[in-house]
C-alpha positions as CSV (number, residue, x, y, z in Angstrom):
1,X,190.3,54.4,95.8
2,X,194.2,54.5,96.1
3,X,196.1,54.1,99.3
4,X,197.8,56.6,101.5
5,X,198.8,56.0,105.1
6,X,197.2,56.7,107.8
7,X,198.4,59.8,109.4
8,X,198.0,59.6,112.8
9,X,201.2,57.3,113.9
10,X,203.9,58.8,112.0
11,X,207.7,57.9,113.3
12,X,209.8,61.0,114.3
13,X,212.5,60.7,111.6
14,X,215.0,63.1,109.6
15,X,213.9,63.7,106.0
16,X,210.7,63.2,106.4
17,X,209.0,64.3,103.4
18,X,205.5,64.6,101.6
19,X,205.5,61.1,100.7
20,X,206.1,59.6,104.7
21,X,206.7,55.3,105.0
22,X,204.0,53.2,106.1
23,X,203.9,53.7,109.7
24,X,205.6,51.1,111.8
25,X,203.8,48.4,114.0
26,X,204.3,50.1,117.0
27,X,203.8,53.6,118.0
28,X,207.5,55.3,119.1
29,X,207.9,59.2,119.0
30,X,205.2,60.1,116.7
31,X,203.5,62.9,115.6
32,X,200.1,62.7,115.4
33,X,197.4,63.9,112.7
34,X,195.7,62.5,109.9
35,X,196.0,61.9,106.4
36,X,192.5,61.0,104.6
37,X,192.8,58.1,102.5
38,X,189.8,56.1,102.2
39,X,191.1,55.5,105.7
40,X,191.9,58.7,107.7
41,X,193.6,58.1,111.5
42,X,190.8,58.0,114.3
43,X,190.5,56.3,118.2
44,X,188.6,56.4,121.1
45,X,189.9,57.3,124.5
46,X,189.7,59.7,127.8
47,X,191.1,60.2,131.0
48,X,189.9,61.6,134.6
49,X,189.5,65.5,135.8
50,X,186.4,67.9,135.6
51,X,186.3,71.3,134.0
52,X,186.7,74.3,135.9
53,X,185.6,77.0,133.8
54,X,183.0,77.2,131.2
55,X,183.1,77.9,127.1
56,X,183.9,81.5,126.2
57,X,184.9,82.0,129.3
58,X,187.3,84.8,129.7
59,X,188.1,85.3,133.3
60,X,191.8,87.2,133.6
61,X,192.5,86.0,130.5
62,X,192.3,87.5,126.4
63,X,190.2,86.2,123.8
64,X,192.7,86.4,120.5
65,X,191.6,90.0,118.4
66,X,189.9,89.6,115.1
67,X,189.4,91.6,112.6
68,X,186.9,93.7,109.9
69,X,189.2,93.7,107.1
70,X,191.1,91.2,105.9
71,X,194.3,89.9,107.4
72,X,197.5,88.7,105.2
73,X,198.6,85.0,107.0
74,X,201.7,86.7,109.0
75,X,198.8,88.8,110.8
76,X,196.4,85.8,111.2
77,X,199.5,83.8,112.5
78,X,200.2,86.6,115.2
79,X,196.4,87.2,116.7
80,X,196.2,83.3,116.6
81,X,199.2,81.8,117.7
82,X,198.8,82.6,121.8
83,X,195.5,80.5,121.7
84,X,197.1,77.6,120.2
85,X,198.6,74.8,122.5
86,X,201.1,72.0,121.8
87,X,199.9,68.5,123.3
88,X,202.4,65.5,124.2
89,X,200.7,62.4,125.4
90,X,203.1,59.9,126.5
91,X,201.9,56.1,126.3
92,X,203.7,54.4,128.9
93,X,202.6,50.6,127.8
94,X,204.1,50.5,124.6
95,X,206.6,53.0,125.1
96,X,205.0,55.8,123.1
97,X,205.2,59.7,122.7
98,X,202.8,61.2,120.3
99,X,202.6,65.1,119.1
100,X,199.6,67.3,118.3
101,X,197.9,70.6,118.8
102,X,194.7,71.9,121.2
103,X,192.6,75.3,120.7
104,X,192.4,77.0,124.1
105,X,188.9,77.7,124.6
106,X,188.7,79.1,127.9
107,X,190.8,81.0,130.4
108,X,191.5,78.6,132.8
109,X,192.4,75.7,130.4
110,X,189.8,74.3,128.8
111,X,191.2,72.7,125.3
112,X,189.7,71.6,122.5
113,X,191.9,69.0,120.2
114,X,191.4,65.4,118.0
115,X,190.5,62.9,120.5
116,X,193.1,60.7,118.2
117,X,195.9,62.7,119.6
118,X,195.6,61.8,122.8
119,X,194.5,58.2,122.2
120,X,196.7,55.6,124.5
121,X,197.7,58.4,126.7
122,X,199.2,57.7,130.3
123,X,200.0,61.0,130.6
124,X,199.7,64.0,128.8
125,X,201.7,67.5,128.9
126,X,200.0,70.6,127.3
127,X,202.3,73.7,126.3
128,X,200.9,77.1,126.2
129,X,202.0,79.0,122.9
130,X,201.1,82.5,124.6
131,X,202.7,81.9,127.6
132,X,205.2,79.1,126.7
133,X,204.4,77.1,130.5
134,X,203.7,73.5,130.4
135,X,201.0,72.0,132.5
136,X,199.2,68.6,133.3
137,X,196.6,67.6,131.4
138,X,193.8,65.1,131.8
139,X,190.8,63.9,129.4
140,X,187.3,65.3,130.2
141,X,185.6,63.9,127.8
142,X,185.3,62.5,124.2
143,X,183.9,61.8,120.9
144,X,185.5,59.4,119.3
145,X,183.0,59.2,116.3
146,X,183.5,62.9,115.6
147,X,186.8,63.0,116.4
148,X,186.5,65.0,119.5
149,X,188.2,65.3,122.6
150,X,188.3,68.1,125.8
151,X,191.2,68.8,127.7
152,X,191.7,70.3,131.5
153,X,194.9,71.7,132.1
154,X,195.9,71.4,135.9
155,X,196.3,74.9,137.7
156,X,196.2,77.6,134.7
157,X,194.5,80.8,134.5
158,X,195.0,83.6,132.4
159,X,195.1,81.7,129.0
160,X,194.4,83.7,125.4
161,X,191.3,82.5,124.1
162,X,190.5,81.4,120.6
163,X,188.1,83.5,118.9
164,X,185.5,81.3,117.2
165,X,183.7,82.3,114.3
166,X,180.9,80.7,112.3
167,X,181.5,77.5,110.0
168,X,178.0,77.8,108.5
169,X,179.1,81.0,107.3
170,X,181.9,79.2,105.3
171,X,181.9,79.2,101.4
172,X,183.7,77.7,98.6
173,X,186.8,79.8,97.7
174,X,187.0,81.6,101.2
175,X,190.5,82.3,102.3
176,X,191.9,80.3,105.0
177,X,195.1,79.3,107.0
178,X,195.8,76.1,109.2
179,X,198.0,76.4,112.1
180,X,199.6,73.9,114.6
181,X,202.1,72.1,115.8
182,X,203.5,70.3,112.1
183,X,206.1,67.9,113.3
184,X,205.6,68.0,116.5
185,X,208.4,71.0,116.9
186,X,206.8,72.6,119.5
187,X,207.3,76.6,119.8
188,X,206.0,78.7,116.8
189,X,203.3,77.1,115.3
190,X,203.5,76.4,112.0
191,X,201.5,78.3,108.9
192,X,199.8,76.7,105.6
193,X,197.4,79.3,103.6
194,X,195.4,77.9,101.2
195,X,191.4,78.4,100.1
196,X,188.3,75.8,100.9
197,X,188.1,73.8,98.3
198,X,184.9,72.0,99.5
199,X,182.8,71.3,102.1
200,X,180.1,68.6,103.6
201,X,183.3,66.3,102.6
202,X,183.0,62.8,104.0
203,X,186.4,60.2,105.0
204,X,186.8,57.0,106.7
205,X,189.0,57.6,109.6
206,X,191.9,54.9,110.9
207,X,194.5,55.0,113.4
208,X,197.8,53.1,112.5
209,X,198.6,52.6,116.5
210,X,194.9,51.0,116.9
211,X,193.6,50.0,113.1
212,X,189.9,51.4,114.4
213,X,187.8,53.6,111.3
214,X,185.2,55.7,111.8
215,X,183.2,57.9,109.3
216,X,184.3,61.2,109.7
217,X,181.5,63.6,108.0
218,X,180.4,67.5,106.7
219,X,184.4,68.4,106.8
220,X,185.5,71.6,105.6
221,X,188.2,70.4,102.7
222,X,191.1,72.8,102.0
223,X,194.7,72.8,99.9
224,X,196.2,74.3,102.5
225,X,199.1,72.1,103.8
226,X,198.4,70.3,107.0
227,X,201.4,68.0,108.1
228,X,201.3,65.3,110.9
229,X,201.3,66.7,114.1
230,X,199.1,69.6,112.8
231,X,196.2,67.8,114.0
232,X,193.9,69.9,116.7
233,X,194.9,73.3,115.3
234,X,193.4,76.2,114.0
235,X,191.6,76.4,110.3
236,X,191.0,80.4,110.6
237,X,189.6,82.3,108.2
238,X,190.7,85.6,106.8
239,X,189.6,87.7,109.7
240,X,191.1,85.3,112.6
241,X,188.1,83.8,113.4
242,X,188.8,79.7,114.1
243,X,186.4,77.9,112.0
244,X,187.5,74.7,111.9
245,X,189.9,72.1,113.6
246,X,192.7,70.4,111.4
247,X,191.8,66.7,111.7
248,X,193.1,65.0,108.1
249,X,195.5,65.4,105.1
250,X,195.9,63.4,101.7
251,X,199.0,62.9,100.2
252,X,199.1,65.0,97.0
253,X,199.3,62.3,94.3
254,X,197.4,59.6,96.3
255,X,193.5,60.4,97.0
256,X,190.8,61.3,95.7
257,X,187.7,63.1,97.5
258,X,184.5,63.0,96.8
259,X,185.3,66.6,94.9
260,X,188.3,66.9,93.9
261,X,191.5,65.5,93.6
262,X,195.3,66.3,94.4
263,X,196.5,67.5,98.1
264,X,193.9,68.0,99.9
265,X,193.2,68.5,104.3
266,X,190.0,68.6,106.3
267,X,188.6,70.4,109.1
268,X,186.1,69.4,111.6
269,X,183.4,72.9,111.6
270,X,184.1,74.6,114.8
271,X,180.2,74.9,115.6
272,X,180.5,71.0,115.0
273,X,183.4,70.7,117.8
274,X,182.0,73.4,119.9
275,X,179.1,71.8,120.2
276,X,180.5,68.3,121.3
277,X,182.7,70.2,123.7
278,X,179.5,72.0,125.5
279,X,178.1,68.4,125.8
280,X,180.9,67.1,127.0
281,X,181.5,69.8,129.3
282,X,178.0,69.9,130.6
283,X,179.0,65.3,131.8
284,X,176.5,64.2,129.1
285,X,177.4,60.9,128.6
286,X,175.7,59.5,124.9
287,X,176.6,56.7,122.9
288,X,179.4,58.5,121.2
289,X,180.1,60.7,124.5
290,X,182.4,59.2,126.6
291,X,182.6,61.1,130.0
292,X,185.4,60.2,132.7
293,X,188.2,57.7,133.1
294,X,188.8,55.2,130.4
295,X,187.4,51.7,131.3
296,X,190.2,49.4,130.7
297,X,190.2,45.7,129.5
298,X,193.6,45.3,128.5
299,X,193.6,43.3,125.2
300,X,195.0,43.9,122.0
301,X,193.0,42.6,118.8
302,X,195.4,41.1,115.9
303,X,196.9,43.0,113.3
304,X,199.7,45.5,112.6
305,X,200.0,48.3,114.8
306,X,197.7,47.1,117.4
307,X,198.4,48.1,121.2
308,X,196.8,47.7,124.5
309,X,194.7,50.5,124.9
310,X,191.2,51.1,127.2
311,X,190.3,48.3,125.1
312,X,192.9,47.6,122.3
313,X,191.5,48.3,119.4
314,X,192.9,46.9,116.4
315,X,190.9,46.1,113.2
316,X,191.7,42.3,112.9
317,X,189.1,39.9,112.6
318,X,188.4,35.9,112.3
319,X,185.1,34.0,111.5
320,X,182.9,35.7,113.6
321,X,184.1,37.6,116.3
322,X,187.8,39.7,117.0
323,X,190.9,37.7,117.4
324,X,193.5,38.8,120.0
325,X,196.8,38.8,119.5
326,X,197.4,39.1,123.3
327,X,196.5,40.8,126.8
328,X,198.9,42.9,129.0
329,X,199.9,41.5,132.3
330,X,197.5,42.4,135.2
331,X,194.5,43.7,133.4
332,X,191.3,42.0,133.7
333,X,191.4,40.3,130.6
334,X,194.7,38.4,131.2
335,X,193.2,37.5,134.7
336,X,190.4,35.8,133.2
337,X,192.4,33.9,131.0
338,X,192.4,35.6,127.4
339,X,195.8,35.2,125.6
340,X,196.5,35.4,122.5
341,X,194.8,33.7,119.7
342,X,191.8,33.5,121.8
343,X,188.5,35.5,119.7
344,X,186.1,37.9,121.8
345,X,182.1,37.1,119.9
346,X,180.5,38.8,122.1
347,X,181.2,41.9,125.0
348,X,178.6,43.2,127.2
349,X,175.8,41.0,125.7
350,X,176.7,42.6,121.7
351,X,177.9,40.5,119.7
352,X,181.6,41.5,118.4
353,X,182.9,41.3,114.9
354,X,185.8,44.2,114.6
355,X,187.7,46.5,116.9
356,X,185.1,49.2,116.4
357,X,182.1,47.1,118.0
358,X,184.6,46.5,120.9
359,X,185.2,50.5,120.8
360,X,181.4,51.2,120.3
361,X,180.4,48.7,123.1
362,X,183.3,50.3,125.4
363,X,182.2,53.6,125.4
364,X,179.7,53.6,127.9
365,X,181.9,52.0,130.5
366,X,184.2,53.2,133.2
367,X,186.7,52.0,135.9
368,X,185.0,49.6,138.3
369,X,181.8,48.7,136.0
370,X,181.3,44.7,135.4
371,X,181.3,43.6,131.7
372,X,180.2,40.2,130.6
373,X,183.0,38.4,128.1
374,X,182.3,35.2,125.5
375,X,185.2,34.0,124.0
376,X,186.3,31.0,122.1
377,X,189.9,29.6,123.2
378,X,192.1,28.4,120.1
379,X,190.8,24.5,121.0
380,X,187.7,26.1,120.1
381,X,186.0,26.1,123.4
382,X,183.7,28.6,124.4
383,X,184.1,30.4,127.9
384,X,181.6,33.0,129.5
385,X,183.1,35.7,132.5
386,X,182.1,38.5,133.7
387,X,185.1,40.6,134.5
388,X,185.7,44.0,136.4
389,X,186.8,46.9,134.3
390,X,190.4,48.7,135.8
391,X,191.3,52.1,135.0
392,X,193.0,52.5,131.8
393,X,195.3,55.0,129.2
394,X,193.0,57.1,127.0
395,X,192.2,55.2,124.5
C-alpha cells in the first residue's frame, strides 16, 4: 500500500495544500484529523469531570431541525452548523495547540469528538458555533480503539442539539455532506458534499505526535472532502440527520481502500459513537473504556514525533520490549530512574513490545493507582519497581 501522512499532527502553515509535508517531530499549532493511509492518526487519552446531563437531552436548549425532503448542502449547512463546536486542546509539555471539531449532543454540553483530537491535552477550550461562547472543557471518557472521546463543557446550558439519524439506514450512493472545523479556522464551519462511496471500510489508525495504530473498522467511506482539522464533525445526510463523525482522509493520488481508490474520507457510524458515548457516560470502564483522569507515567518511547503523554506513546521498538527515548522531569518514571535508552519489557505484569501494549495496558489505570515496571538499563541490567501513577494530559 502506498504512503500518505498521517493526518492528525499537521503544522499550521500558509499554502497548505492537498498534498501537506510529512508532519514534523514535534506537535506545534496543529490541526488535527486524519488522513487514512495504511496508517490513519489515532491516540489514547482523557481528563477529569462528570456529565451533567444525559444523551438526547434537550433541557432549554434546540435539537438542530431536519427535514422530509431533501436539503441542497447550503440548507444542511444552516440547520447543522449551531450543533457543531470547535475544540482547541493546548498541550502544555511540548508546547502544543491542536485544532478539531465536537457534535453537541446535549443541552448542557455534552460533546462528542475523535478522542485523537484531544490526545496530550492540558487543557482544552470548546467554542459553541450557535452561540459563538467559549467554555472549559474536560475529558469524560474515552475510546481510544474506536476513536472515541466525550467532552463536558463547564457551565453551559442552552446548546443546539445535533439531530442523529440512523447509520444502518445508510447505503451506497446516498447523498452526504461533512462539516467541521477544516483548518482549524474556527467560526463558520466548513462544507464538503460528496456521496458514500462505501461502507464496513477498515484503516489502520496512527498519530504522528504519538506513532500509536489502532484498527479503525465498519467506516462509512465518502469523496467528500474532509481536511485536517475536520476531524469530530458532522457526516449528515441529505435530510440533516448526523450519521457519522469525520475521523480520516486519504490524499487523492496516494491510497487505496479496500474498495476503491482516489480521495477518499471516513466516518465513524453515529449509532457506533453514540453507543460508546452512552457507555462512557453511564462510568463503564472496559478494556477499551477509559473513564476519569489520565494515569500518567511520563515516558516517551523512541521514534519521531514521540511526546510525553499519560504514557508516551510512540511506536519505537528494540529486541523485545519499547525503548525510551526519555522521561519528563518529576513524573514517576524519571523518579525511578528511567532515562533514555533504557527499554520497558514488561508494565503491570504484560509483557511490552510497542507503544500500543503500553497504551492497551494503561487504559485501565488512573491517578494514584500502583503499577509494577521491568526494565533493562542500556548496561543491560534488569531493574523491577513498582511506581505510583500522577495525574497526567489526555493522552
Amino acid at each position: 500500500m502506498s504512503q500518505t501522512y498521517p493526518y492528525g499532527a499537521y503544522p499550521s502553515l500558509p499554502g497548505y495544500g492537498s498534498a501537506p509535508p510529512p508532519p514534523p517531530p514535534r506537535r506545534r499549532n496543529h490541526i488535527r484529523g486524519l488522513i487514512a493511509t495504511g496508517a490513519v492518526a489515532l491516540a489514547a487519552g482523557v481528563g477529569a469531570g462528570g456529565l451533567i446531563g444525559h444523551l438526547n437531552s434537550t433541557a432549554t436548549g434546540t435539537v438542530t431541525a431536519t427535514s422530509k425532503t431533501v436539503l441542497s448542502t447550503s440548507q444542511i449547512a444552516a440547520r447543522v452548523d449551531p450543533a457543531l463546536v470547535d475544540v482547541v486542546a493546548t498541550d502544555s509539555l511540548q508546547g502544543g495547540i491542536a485544532a478539531g471539531t465536537g457534535i453537541v449532543l446535549t443541552s448542557n454540553g455534552e460533546i462528542l469528538t475523535n478522542n485523537h483530537v484531544i490526545e496530550g491535552a492540558t487543557a482544552i477550550k470548546v467554542t459553541d458555533v450557535g452561540n459563538g461562547r467559549t467554555y472549559t472543557a474536560t475529558v469524560v471518557g474515552y475510546d481510544a480503539s474506536h476513536d472515541v472521546a466525550v467532552l463536558q463543557l463547564q457551565g453551559a446550558s442552552g446548546l443546539t442539539v445535533a439531530s442523529l439519524g440512523d447509520s444502518s439506514s445508510v447505503r451506497v450512493g446516498d447523498n452526504v455532506v461533512a462539516l467541521g472545523n477544516a483548518g482549524g479556522k474556527g467560526g463558520t464551519p466548513s462544507v464538503a458534499a460528496g456521496t458514500v462511496t462505501a461502507l464496513g471500510q477498515s484503516i489502520t489508525a496512527s498519530d504522528s505526535g504519538s506513532g500509536v495504530s489502532e484498527q479503525l473498522t465498519g467506516l462509512i467511506e465518502t469523496n467528500a472532502g474532509i481536511q485536517p482539522g475536520d476531524s469530530g464533525g458532522s457526516l449528515v445526510n441529505a435530510y440533516g440527520q448526523v450519521i457519522g463523525m469525520d475521523t480520516a482522509a486519504s490524499s487523492s493520488f496516494q491510497f487505496q481502500s479496500q474498495s476503491s481508490s482516489g480521495e477518499q474520507a471516513y466516518a465513524i457510524p453515529i449509532d457506533e459513537a453514540v453507543s460508546i458515548a452512552k457507555q462512557i457516560e453511564a462510568g463503564t470502564a472496559s478494556a477499551d473504556v477509559h473513564i476519569g483522569p489520565t494515569a500518567f507515567l511520563g515516558i516517551s518511547i523512541q521514534t519521531a514525533g514521540s511526546g510525553f503523554g499519560g504514557s508516551g506513546f510512540g511506536s519505537g521498538t528494540s529486541g523485545s520490549g519499547v525503548t525510551l527515548g526519555g522521561t519528563i522531569s518529576g513524573s514517576p518514571a524519571a523518579n525511578a530512574g528511567l532515562t533514555a535508552g533504557d527499554e520497558i519489557t514488561s508494565l503491570g505484569g504484560h509483557q511490552v513490545a510497542s507503544a500500543e501494549d503500553v497504551a492497551h495496558v494503561l487504559v485501565s489505570y488512573h491517578p494514584g493507582d500502583s503499577i509494577s515496571v521491568t526494565w533493562l538499563d542500556q548496561s543491560g541490567q534488569s531493574h523491577t519497581q513498582t511506581l505510583t501513577l500522577t495525574t497526567g494530559p489526555a493522552a
